[in-house]
C-alpha positions as YAML, in Angstrom:
chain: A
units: angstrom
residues:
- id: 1
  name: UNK
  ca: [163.81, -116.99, -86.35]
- id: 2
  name: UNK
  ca: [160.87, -116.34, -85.15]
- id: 3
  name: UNK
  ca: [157.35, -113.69, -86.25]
- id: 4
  name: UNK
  ca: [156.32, -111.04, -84.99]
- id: 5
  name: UNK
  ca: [153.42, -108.89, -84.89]
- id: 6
  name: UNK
  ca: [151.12, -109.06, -88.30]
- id: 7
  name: UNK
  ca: [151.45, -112.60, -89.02]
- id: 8
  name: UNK
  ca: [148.55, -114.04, -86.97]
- id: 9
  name: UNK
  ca: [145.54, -115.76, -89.10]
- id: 10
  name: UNK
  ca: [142.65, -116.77, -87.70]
- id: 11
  name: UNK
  ca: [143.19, -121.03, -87.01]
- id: 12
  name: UNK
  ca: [147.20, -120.83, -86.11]
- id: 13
  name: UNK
  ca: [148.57, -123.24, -83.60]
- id: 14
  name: UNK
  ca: [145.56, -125.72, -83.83]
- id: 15
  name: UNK
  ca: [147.83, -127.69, -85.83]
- id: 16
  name: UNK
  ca: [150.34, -127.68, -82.62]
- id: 17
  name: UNK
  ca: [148.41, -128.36, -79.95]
- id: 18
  name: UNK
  ca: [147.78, -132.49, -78.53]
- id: 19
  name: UNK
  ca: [150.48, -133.20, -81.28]
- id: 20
  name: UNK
  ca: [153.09, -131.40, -79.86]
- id: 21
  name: UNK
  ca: [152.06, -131.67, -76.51]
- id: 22
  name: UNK
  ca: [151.86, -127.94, -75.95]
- id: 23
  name: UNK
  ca: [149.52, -127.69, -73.38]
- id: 24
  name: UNK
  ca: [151.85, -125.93, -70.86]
- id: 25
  name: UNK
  ca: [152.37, -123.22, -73.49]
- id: 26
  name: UNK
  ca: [148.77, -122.49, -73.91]
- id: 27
  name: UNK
  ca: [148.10, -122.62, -70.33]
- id: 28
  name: UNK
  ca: [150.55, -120.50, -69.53]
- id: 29
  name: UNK
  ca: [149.76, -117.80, -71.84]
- id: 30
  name: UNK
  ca: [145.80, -117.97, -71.04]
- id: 31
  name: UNK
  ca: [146.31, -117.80, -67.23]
- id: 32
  name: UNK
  ca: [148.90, -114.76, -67.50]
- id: 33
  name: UNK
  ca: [146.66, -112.80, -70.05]
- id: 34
  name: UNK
  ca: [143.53, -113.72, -68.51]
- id: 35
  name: UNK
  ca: [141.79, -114.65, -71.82]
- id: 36
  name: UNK
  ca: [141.17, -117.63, -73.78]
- id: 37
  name: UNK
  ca: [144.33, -117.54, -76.08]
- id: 38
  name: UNK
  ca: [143.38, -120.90, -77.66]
- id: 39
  name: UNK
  ca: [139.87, -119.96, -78.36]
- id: 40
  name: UNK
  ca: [141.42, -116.95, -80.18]
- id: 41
  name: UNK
  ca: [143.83, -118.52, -82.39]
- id: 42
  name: UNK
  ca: [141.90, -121.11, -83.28]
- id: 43
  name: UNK
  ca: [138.35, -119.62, -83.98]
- id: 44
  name: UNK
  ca: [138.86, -115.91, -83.87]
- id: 45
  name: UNK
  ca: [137.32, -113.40, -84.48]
- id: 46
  name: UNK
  ca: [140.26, -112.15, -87.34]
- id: 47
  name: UNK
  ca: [139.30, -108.12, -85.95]
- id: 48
  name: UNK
  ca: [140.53, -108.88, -82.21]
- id: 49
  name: UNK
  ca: [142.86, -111.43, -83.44]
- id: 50
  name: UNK
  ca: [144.27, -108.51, -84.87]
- id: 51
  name: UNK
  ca: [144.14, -106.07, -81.94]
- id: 52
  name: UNK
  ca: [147.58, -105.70, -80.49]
- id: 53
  name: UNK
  ca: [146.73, -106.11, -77.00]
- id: 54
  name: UNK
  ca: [145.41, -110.09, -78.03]
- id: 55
  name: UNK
  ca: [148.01, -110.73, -80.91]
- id: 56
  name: UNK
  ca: [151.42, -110.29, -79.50]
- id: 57
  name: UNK
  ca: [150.38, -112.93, -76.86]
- id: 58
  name: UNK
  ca: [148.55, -115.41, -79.44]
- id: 59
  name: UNK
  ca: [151.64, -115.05, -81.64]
- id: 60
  name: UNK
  ca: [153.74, -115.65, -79.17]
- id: 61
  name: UNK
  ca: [151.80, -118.97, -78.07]
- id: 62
  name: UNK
  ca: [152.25, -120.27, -81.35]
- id: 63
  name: UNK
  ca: [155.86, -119.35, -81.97]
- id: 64
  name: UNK
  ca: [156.89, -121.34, -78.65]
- id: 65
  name: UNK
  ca: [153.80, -124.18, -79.15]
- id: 66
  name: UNK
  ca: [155.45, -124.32, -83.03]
- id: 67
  name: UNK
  ca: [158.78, -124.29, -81.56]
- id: 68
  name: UNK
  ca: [158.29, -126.98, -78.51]
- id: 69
  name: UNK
  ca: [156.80, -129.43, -81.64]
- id: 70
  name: UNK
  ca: [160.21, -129.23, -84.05]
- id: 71
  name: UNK
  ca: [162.19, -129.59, -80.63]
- id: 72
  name: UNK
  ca: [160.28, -132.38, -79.47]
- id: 73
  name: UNK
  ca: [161.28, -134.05, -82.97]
- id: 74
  name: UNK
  ca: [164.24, -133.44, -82.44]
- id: 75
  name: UNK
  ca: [164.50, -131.33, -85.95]
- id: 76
  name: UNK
  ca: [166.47, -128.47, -83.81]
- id: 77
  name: UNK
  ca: [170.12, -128.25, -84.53]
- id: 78
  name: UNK
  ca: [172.08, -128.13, -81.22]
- id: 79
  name: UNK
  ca: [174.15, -125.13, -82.40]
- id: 80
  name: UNK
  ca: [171.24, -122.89, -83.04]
- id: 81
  name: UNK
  ca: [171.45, -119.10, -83.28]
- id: 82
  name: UNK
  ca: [167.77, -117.24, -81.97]
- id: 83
  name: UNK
  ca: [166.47, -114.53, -83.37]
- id: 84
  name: UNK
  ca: [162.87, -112.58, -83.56]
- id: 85
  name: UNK
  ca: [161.46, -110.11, -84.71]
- id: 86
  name: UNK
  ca: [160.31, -107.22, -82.66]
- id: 87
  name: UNK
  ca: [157.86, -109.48, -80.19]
- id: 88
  name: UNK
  ca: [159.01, -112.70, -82.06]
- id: 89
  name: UNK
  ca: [162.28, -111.72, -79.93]
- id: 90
  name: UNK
  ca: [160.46, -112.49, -76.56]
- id: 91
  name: UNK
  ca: [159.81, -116.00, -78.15]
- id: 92
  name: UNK
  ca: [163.86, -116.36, -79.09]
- id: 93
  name: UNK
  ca: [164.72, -115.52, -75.94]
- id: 94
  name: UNK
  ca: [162.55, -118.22, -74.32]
- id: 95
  name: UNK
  ca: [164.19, -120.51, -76.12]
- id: 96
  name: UNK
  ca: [167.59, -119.73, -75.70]
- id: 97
  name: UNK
  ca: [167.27, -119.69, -71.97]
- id: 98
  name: UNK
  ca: [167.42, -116.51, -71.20]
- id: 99
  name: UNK
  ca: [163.38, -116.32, -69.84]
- id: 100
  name: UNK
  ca: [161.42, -118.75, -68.52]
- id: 101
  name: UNK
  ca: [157.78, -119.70, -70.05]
- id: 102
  name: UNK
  ca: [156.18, -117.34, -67.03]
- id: 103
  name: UNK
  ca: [158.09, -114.54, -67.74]
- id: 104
  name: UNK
  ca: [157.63, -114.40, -71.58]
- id: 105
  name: UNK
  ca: [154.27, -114.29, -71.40]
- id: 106
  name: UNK
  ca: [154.23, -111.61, -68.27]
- id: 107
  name: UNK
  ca: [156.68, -109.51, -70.45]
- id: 108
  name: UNK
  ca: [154.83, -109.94, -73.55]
- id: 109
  name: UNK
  ca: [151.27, -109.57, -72.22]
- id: 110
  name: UNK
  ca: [152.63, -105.80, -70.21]
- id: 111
  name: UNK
  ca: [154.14, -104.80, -73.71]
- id: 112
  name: UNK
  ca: [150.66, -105.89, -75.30]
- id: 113
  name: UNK
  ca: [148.87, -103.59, -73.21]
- id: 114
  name: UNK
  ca: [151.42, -100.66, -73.06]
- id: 115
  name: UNK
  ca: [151.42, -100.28, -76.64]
- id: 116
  name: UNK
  ca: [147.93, -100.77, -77.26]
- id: 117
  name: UNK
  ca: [147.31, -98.11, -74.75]
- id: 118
  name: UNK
  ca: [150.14, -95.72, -76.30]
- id: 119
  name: UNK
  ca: [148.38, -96.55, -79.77]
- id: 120
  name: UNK
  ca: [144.81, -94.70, -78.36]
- id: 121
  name: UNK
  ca: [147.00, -91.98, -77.16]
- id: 122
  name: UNK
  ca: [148.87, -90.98, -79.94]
- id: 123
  name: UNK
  ca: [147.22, -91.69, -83.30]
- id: 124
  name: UNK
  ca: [150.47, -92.94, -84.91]
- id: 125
  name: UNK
  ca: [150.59, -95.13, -88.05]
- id: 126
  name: UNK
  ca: [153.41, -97.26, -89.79]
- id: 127
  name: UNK
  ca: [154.07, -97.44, -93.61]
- id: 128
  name: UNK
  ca: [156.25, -100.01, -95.26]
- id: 129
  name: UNK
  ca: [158.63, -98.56, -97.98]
- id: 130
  name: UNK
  ca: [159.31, -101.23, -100.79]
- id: 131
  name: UNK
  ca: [162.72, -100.94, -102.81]
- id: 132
  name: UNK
  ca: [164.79, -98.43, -100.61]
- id: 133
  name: UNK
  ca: [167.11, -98.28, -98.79]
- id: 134
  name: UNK
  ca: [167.43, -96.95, -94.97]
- id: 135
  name: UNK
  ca: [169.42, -94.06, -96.05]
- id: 136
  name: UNK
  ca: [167.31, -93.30, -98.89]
- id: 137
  name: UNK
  ca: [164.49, -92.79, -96.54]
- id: 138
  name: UNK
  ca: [166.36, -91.12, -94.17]
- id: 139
  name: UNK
  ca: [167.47, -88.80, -96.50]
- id: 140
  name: UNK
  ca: [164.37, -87.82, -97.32]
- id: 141
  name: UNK
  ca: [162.93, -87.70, -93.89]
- id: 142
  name: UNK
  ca: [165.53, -84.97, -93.47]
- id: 143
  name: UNK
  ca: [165.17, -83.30, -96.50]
- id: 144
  name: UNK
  ca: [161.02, -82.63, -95.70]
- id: 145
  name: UNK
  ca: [162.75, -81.26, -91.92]
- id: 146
  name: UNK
  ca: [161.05, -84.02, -89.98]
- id: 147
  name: UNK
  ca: [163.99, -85.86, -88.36]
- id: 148
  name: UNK
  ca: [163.02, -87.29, -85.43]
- id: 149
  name: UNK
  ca: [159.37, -86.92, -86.37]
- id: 150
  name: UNK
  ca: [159.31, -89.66, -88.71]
- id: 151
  name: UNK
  ca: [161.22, -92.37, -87.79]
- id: 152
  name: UNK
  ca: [162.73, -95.85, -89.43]
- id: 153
  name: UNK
  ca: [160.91, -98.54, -87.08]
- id: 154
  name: UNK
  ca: [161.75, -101.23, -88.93]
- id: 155
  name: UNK
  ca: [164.89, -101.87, -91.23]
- id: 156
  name: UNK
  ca: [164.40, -104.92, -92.77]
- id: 157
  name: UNK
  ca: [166.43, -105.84, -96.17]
- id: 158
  name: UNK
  ca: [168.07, -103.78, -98.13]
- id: 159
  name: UNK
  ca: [164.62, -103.76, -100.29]
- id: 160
  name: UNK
  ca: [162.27, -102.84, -96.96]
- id: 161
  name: UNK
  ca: [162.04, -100.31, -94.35]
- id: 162
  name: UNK
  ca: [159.72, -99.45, -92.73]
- id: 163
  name: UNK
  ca: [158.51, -95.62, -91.40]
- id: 164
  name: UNK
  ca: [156.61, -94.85, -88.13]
- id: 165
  name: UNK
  ca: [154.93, -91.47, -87.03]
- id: 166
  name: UNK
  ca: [152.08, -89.26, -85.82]
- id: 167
  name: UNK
  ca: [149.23, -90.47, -88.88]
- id: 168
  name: UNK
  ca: [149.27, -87.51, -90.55]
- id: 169
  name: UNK
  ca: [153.05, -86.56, -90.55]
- id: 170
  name: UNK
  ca: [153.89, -90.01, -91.96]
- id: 171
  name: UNK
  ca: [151.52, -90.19, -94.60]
- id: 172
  name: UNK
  ca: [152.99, -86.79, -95.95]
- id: 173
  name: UNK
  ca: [156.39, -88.69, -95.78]
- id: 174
  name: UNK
  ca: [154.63, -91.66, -97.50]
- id: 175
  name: UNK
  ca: [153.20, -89.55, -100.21]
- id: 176
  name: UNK
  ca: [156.66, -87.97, -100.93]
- id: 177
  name: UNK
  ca: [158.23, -91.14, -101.20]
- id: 178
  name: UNK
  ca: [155.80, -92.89, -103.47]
- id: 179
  name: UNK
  ca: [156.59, -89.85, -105.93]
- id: 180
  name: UNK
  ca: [160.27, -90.53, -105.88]
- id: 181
  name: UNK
  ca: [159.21, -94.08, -107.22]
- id: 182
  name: UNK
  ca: [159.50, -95.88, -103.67]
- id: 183
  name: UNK
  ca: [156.29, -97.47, -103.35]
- id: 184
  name: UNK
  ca: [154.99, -97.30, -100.13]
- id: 185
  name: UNK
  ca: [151.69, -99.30, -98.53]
- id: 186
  name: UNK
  ca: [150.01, -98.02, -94.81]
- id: 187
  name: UNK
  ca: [150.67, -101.27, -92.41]
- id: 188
  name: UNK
  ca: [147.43, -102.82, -91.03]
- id: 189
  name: UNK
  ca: [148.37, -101.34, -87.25]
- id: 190
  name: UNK
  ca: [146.64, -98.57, -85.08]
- id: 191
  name: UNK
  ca: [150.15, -97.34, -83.98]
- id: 192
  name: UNK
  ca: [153.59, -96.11, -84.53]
- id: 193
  name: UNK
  ca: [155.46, -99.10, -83.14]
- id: 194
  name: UNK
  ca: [159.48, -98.67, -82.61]
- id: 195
  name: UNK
  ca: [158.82, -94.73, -82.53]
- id: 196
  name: UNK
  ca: [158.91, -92.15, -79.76]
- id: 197
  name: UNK
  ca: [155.07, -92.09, -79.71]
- id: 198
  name: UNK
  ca: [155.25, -95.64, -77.41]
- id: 199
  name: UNK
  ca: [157.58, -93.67, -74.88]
- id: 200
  name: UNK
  ca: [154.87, -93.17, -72.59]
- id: 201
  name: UNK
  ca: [154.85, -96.81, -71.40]
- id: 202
  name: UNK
  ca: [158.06, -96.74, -70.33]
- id: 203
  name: UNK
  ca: [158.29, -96.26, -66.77]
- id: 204
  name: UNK
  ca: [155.89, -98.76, -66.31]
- id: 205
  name: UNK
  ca: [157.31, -101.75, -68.34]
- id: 206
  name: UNK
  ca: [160.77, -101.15, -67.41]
- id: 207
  name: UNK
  ca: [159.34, -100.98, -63.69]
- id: 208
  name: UNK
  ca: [157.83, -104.75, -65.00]
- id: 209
  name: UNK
  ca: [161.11, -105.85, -66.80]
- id: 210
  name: UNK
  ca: [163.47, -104.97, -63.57]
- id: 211
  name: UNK
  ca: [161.08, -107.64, -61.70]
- id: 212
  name: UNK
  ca: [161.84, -110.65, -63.85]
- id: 213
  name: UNK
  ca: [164.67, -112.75, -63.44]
- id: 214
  name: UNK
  ca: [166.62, -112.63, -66.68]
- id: 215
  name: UNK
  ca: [169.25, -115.21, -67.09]
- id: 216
  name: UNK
  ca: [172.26, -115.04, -69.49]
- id: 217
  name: UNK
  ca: [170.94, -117.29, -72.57]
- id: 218
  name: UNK
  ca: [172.75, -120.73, -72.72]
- id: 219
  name: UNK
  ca: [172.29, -120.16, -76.27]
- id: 220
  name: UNK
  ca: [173.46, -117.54, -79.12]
- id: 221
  name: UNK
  ca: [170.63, -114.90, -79.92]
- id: 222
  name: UNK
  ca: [171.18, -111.48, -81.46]
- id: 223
  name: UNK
  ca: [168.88, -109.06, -80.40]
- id: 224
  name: UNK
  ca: [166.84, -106.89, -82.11]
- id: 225
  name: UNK
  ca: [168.14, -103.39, -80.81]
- id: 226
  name: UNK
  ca: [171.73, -103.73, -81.03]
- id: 227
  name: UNK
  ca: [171.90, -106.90, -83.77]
- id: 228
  name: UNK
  ca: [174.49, -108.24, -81.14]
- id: 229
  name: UNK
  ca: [174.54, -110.88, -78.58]
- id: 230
  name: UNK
  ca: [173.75, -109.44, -75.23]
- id: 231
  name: UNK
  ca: [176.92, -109.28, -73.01]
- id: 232
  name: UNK
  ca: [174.60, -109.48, -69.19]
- id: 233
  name: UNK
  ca: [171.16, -109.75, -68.19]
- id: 234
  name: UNK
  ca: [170.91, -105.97, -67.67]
- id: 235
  name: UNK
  ca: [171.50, -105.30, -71.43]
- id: 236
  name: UNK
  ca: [168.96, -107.67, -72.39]
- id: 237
  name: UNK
  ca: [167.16, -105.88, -70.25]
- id: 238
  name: UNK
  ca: [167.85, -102.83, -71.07]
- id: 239
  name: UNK
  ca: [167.37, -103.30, -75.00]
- id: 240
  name: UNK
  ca: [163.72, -104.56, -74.00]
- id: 241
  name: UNK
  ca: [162.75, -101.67, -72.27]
- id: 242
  name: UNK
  ca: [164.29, -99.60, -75.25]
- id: 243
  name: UNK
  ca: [163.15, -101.72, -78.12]
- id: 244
  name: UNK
  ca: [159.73, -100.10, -78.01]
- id: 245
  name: UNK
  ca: [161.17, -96.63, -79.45]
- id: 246
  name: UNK
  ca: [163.92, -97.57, -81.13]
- id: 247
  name: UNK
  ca: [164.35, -99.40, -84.62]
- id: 248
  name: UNK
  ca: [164.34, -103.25, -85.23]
- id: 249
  name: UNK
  ca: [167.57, -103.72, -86.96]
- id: 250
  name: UNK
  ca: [166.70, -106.70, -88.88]
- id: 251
  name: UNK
  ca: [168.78, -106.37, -91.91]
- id: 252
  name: UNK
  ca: [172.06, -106.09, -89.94]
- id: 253
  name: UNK
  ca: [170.97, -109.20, -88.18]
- id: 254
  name: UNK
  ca: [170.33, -111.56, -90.78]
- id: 255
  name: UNK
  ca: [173.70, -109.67, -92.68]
- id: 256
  name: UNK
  ca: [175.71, -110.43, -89.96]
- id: 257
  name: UNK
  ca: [174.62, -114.34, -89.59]
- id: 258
  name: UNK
  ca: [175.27, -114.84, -93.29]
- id: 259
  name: UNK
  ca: [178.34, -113.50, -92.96]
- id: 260
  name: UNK
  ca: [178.92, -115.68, -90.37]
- id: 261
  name: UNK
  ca: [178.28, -118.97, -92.67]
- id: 262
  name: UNK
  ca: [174.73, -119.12, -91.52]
- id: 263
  name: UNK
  ca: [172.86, -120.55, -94.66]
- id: 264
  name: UNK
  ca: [169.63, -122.13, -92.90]
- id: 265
  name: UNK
  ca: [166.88, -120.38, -91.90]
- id: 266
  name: UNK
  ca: [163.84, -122.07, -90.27]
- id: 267
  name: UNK
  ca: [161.40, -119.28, -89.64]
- id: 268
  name: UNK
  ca: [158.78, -120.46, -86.66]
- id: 269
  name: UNK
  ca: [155.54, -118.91, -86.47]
- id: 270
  name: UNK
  ca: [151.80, -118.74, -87.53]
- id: 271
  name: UNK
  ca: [152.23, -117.41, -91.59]
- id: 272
  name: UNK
  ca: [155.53, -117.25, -93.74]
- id: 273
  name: UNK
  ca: [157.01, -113.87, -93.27]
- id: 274
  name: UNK
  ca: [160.94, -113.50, -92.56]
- id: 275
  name: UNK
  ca: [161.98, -115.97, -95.00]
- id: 276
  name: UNK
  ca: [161.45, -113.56, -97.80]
- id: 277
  name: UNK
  ca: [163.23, -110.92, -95.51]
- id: 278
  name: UNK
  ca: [166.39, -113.09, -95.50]
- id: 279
  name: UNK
  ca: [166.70, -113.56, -99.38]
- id: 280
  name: UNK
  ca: [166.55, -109.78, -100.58]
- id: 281
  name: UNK
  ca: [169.77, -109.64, -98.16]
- id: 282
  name: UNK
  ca: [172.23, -109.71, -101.31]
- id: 283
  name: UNK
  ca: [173.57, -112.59, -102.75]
- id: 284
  name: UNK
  ca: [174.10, -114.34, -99.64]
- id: 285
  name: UNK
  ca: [170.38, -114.02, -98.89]
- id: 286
  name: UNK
  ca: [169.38, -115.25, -102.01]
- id: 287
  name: UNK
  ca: [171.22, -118.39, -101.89]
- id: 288
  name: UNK
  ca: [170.39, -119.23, -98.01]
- id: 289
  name: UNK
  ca: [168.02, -122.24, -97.28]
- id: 290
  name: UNK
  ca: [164.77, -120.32, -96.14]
- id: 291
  name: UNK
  ca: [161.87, -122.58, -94.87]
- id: 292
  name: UNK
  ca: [158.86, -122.14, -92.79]
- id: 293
  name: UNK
  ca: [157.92, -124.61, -90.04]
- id: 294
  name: UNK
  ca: [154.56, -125.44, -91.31]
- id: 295
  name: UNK
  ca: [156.92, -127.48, -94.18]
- id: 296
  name: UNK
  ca: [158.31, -129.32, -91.12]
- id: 297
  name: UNK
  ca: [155.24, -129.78, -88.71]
- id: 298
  name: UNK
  ca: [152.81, -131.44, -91.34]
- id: 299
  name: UNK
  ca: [155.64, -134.93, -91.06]
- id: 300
  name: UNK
  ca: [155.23, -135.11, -87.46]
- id: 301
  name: UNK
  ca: [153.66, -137.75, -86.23]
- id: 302
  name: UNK
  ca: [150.93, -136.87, -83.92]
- id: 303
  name: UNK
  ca: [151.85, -139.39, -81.27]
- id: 304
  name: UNK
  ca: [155.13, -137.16, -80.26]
- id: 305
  name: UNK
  ca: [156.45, -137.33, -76.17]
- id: 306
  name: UNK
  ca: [155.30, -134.32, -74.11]
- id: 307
  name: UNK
  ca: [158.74, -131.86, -73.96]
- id: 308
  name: UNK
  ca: [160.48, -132.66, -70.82]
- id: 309
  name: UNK
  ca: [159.63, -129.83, -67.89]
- id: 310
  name: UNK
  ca: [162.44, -128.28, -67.86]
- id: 311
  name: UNK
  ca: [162.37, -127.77, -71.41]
- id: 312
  name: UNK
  ca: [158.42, -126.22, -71.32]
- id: 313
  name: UNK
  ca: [157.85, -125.35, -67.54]
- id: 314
  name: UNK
  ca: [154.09, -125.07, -66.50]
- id: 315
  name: UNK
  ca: [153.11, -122.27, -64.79]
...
């Protein structure tokens, strides 16, 4: 599985980079976003580290660098089910075959922008809700008359949702929840992610999305939109476009892979983030096998065989 946006930290991927052979991922991503994505990660600054328009592609870089090292070690099993969260999905459908190394980073780089842009426009914000449930919050969304005005952006675990909105709608949603003893803390973003406030941007990245050649995966991934596997390249498509307004549907996700006997969880990118997502998921959560790839990368030795091209295409 892998991270998404708010995970980055100034110094990530430096310990994936001649160790794991990654150059064509780092490449890639600098010549697509047309700044030094390396430089960046590795040395920051942590303030436009943390700018949306530079972190979705940095964490990105790292996901796939982080992911090309375990697969390079062969530490991958072969039936592998994808998954990632809101951008962290761009990075699970890269490696389930469904985009190629170019077009993650185009796709990722035109969301980057679009949202960033949509995020001076509208003056949204995002607050996390700790210890409810998405149909507590809904219910009071509806009871303060604001359906559709506040929206759930993120569901995910039973014990976290999180709320998106214009900044001073959803604070007034925050407050009321924080008096019904559901904490609630404002996320570190300068937008309302997964909300209605990013439809502006789509004409132009589904106009960007219809231009890439999407490819059925060749392995399992449940997306984020639907928490199902994509039946054609035009619903992946289609739930990329979408994804930007509508809610991450993380809980049903992981739900549904436990039920399916999934107990092993390797979460891939810069800081340790899902994993705890995974074991507030009931009893089945708490008893899956979470771990975090950093646990995995520090054995490798640093003398590991570039991936083959096909596996990490230059571009």
């Amino acid at each position: 599985m892998f991270t998404g946006q708010g995970a980055q930290r100034v110094g990530m991927g430096s310990d994936v980079d001649e160790a794991a052979k990654s150059k064509a991922v780092w490449d890639c991503a600098c010549d697509i976003s047309g700044f030094d994505v390396r430089r960046m990660c590795w040395k920051g600054p942590m303030g436009k580290l943390s700018e949306t328009r530079y972190q979705q592609v940095a964490v990105t870089a790292v996901n796939l660098a982080s992911y090309y090292a375990l697969k390079a070690s062969r530490l991958l099993p072969e039936d592998s089910v994808f998954i990632g969260h809101s951008v962290g999905e761009y990075s699970a459908l890269h490696a389930s075959g469904a985009l190629d190394l170019e077009q993650t980073f185009k796709a990722v780089n035109a969301r980057a922008i679009g949202m960033q842009t949509q995020a001076e426009q509208t003056k949204g914000a995002m607050y996390a809700v700790k210890g409810g449930s998405i149909v507590q919050v809904n219910d009071v969304i509806d009871a303060m008359g604001l359906h559709g005005q506040v929206v759930i952006a993120n569901d995910n675990s039973p014990l976290q949702v999180v709320i998106a909105g214009n900044s001073g709608i959803v604070k007034q949603v925050g407050a009321e929840l924080s008096g019904r003893r559901l904490p609630t803390v404002r996320l570190a973003v300068n937008g309302a992610w997964h909300s209605p406030l990013m439809a502006g941007m789509l004409p132009e990245y589904g106009s960007l999305l219809r231009s890439l050649d999407i490819r059925m995966p060749s392995s399992q991934i449940l997306m984020n939109r639907s928490a199902q596997e994509p039946l054609s390249p035009q619903e992946i498509r289609d739930n990329l476009t979408y994804h930007v307004v509508e809610t991450v549907r993380w809980r049903e996700t992981v739900e549904k892979l436990l039920q399916r006997n999934k107990a092993r969880f390797l979460e891939v990118g810069p800081r340790k983030v899902l994993c705890a997502l995974v074991s507030d998921c009931g009893s089945l959560g708490s008893q899956a096998q979470t771990t975090h790839c950093s646990q995995m990368l520090r054995s490798l030795p640093s003398h590991l065989p570039a991936p083959r091209l096909q596996e990490a295409p230059a571009c």
